[in-house]
mmCIF file of the N, C-alpha and C atoms, coordinates in Angstrom:
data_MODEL
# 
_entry.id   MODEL 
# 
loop_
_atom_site.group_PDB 
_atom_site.id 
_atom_site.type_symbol 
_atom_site.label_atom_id 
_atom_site.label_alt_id 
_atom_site.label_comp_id 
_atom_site.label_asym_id 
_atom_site.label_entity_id 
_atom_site.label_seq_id 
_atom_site.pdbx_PDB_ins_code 
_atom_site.Cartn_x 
_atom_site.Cartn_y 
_atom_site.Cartn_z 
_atom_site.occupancy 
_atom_site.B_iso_or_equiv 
_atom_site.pdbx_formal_charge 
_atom_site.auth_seq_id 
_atom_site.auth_comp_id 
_atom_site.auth_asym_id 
_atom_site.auth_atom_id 
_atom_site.pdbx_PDB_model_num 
ATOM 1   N N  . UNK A 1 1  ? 4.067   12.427 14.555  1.00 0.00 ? 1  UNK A N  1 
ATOM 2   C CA . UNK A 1 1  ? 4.005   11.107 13.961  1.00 0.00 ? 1  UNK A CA 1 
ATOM 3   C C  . UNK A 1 1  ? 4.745   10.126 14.862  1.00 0.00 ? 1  UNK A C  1 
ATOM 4   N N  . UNK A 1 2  ? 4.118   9.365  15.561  1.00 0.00 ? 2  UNK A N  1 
ATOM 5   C CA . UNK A 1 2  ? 4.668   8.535  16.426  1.00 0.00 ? 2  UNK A CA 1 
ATOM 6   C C  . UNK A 1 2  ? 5.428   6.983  15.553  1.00 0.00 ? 2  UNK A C  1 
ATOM 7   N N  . UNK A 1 3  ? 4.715   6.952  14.693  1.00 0.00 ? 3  UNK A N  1 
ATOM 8   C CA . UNK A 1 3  ? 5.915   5.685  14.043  1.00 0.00 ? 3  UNK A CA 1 
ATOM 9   C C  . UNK A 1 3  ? 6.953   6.021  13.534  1.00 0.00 ? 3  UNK A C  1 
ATOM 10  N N  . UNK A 1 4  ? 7.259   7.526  13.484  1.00 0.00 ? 4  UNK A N  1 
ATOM 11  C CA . UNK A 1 4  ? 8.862   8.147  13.059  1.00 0.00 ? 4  UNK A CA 1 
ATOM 12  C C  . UNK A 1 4  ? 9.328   8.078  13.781  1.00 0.00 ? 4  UNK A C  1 
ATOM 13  N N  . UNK A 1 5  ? 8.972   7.723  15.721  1.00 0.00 ? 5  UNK A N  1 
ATOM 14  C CA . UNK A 1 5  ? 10.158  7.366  16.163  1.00 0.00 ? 5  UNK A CA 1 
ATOM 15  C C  . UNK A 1 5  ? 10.565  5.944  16.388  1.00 0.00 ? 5  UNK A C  1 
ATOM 16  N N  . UNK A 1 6  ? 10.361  5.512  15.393  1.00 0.00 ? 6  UNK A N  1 
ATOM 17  C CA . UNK A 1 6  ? 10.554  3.743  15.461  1.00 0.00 ? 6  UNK A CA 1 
ATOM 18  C C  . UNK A 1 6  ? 10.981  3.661  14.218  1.00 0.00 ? 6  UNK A C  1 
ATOM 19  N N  . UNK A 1 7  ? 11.992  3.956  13.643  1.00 0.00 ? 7  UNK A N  1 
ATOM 20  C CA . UNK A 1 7  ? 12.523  3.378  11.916  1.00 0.00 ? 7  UNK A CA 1 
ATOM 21  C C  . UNK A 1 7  ? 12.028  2.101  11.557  1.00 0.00 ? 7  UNK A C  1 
ATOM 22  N N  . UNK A 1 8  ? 12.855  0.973  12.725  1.00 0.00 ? 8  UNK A N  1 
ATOM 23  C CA . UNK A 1 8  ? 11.697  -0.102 12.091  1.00 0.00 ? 8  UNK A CA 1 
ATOM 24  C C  . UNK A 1 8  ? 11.050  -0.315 12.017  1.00 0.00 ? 8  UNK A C  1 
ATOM 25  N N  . UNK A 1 9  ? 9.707   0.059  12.995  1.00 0.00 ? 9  UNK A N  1 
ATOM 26  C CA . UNK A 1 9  ? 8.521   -0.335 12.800  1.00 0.00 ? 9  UNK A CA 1 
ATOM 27  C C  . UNK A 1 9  ? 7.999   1.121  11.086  1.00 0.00 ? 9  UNK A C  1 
ATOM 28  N N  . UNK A 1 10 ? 8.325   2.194  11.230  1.00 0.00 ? 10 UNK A N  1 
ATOM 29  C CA . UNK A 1 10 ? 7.673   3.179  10.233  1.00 0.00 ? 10 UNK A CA 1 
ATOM 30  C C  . UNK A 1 10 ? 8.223   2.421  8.980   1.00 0.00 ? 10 UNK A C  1 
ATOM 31  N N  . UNK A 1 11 ? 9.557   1.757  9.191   1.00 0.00 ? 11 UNK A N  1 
ATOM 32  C CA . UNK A 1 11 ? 9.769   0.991  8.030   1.00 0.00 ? 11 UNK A CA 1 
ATOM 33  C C  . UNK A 1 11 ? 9.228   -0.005 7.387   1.00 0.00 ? 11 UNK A C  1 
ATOM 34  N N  . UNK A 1 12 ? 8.623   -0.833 8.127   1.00 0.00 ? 12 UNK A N  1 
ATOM 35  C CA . UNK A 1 12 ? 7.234   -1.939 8.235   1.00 0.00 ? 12 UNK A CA 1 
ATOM 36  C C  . UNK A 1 12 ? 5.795   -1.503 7.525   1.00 0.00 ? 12 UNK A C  1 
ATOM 37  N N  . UNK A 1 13 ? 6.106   -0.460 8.382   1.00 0.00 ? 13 UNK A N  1 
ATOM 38  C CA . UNK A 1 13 ? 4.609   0.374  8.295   1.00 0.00 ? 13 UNK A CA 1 
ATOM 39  C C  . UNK A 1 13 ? 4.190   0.641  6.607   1.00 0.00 ? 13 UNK A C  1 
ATOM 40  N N  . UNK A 1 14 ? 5.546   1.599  6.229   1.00 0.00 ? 14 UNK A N  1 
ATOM 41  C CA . UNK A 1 14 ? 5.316   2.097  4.835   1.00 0.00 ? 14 UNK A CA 1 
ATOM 42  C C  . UNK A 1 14 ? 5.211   1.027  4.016   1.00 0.00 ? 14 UNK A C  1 
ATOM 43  N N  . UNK A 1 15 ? 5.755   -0.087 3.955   1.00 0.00 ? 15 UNK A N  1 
ATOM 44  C CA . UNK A 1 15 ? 5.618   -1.399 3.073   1.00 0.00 ? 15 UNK A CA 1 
ATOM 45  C C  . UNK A 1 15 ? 4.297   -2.083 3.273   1.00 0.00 ? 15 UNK A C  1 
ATOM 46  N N  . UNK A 1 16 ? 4.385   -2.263 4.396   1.00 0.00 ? 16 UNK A N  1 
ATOM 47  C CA . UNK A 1 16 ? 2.585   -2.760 4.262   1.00 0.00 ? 16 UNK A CA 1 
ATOM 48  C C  . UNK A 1 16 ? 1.758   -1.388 3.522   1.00 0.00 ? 16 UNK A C  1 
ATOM 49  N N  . UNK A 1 17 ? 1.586   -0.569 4.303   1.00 0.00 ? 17 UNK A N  1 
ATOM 50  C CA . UNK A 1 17 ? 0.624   0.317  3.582   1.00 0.00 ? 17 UNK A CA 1 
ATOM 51  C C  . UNK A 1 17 ? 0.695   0.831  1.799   1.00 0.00 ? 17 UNK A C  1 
ATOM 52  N N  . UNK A 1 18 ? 1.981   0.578  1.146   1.00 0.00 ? 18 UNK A N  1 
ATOM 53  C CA . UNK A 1 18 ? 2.368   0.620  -0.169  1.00 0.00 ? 18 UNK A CA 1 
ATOM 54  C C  . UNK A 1 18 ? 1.887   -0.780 -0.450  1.00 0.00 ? 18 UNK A C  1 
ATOM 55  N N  . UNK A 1 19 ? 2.005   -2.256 -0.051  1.00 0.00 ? 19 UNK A N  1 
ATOM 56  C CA . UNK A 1 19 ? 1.295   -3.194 -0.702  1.00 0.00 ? 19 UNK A CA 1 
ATOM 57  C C  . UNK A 1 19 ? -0.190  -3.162 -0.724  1.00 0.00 ? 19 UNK A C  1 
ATOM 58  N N  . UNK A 1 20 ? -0.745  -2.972 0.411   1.00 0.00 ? 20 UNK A N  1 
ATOM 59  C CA . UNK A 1 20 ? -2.478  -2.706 0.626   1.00 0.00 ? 20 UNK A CA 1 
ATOM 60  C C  . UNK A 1 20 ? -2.683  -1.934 -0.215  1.00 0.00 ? 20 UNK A C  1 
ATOM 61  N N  . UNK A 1 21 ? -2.057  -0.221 -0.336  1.00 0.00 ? 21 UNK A N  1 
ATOM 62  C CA . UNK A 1 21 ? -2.387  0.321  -1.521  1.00 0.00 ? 21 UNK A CA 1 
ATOM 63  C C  . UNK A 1 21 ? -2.727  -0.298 -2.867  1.00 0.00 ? 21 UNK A C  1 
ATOM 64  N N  . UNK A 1 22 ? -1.465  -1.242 -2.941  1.00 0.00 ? 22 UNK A N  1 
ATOM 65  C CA . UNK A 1 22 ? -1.100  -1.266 -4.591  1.00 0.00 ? 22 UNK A CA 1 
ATOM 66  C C  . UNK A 1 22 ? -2.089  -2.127 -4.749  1.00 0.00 ? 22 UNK A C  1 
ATOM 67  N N  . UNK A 1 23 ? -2.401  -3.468 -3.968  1.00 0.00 ? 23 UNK A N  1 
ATOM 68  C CA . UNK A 1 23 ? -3.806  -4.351 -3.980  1.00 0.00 ? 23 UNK A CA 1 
ATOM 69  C C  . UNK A 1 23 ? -4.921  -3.839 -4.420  1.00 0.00 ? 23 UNK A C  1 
ATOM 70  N N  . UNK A 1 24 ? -5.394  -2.300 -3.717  1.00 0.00 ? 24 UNK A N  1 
ATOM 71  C CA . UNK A 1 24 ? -6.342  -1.948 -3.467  1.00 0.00 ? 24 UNK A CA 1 
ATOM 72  C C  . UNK A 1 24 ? -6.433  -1.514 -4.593  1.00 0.00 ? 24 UNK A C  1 
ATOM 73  N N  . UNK A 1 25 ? -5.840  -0.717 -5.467  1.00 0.00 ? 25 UNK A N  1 
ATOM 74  C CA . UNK A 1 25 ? -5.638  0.247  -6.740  1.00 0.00 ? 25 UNK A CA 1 
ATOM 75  C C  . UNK A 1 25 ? -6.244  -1.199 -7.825  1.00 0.00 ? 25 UNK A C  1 
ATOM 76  N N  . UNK A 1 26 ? -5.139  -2.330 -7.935  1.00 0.00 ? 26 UNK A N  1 
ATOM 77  C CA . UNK A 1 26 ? -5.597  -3.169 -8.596  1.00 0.00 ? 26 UNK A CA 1 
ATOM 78  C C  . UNK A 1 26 ? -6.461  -3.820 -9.030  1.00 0.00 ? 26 UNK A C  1 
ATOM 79  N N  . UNK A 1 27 ? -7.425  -3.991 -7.791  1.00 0.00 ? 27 UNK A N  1 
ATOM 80  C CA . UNK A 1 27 ? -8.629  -4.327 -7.294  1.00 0.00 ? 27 UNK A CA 1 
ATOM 81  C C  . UNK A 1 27 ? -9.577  -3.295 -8.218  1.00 0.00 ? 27 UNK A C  1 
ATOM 82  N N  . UNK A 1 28 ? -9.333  -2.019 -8.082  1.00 0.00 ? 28 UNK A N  1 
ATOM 83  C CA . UNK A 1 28 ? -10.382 -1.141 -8.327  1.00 0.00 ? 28 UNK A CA 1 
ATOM 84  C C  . UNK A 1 28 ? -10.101 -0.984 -9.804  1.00 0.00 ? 28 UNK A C  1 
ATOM 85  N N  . UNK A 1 29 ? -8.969  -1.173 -10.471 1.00 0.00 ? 29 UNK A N  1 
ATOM 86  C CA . UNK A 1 29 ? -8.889  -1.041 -12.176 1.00 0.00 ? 29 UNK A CA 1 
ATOM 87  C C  . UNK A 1 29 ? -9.969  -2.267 -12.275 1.00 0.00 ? 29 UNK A C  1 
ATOM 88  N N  . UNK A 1 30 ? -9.560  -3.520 -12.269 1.00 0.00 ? 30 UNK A N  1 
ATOM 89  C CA . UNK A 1 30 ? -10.181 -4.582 -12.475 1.00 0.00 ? 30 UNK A CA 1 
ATOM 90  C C  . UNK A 1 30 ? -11.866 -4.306 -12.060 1.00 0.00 ? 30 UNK A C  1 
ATOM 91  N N  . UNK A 1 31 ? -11.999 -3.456 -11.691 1.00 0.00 ? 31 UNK A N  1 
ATOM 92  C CA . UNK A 1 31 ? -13.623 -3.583 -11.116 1.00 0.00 ? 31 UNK A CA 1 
ATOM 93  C C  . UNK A 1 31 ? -14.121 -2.653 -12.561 1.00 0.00 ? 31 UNK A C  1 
ATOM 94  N N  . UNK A 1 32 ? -13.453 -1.743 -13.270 1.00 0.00 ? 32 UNK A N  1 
ATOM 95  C CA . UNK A 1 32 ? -14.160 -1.078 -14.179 1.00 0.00 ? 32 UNK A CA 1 
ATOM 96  C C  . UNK A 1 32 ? -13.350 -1.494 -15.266 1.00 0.00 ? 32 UNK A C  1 
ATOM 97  N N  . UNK A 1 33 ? -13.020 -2.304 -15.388 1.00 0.00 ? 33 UNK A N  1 
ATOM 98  C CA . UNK A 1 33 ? -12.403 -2.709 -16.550 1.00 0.00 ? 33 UNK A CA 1 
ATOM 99  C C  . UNK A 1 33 ? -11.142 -3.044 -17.472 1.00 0.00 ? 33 UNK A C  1 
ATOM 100 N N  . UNK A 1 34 ? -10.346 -2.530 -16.394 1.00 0.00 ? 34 UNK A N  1 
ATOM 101 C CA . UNK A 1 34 ? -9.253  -2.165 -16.836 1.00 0.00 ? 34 UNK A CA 1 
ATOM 102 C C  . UNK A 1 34 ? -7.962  -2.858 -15.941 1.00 0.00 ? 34 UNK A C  1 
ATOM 103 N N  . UNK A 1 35 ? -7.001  -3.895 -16.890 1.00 0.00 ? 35 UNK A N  1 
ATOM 104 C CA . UNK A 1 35 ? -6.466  -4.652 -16.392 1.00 0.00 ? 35 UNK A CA 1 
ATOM 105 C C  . UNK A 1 35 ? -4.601  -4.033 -16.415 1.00 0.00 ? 35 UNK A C  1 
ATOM 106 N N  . UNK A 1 36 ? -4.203  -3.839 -15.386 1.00 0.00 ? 36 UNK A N  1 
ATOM 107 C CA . UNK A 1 36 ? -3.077  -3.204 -15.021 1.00 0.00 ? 36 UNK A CA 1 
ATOM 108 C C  . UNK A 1 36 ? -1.601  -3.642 -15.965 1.00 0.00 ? 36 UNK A C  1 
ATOM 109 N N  . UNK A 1 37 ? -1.217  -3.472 -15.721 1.00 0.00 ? 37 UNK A N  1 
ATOM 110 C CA . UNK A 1 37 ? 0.418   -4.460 -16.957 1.00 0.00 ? 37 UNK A CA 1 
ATOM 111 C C  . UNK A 1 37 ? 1.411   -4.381 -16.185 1.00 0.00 ? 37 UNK A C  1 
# 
């Protein structure tokens, strides 16, 4: 894993990819119906 040797950047990394996630998840309740809390 090459961004483990960069704390800050893997630290960057995991936060973006945990917000895109959480967007993405949101996105997809809302597409079938279902609105998050």
């Amino acid at each position: 894993n090459v961004v483990g040797d960069y704390p800050d950047y893997e630290k960057e990394w995991f936060k973006f990819r945990d917000e895109r996630m959480n967007k993405k998840v949101i996105e997809w309740l809302n597409s079938i119906g279902i609105e998050p809390v």
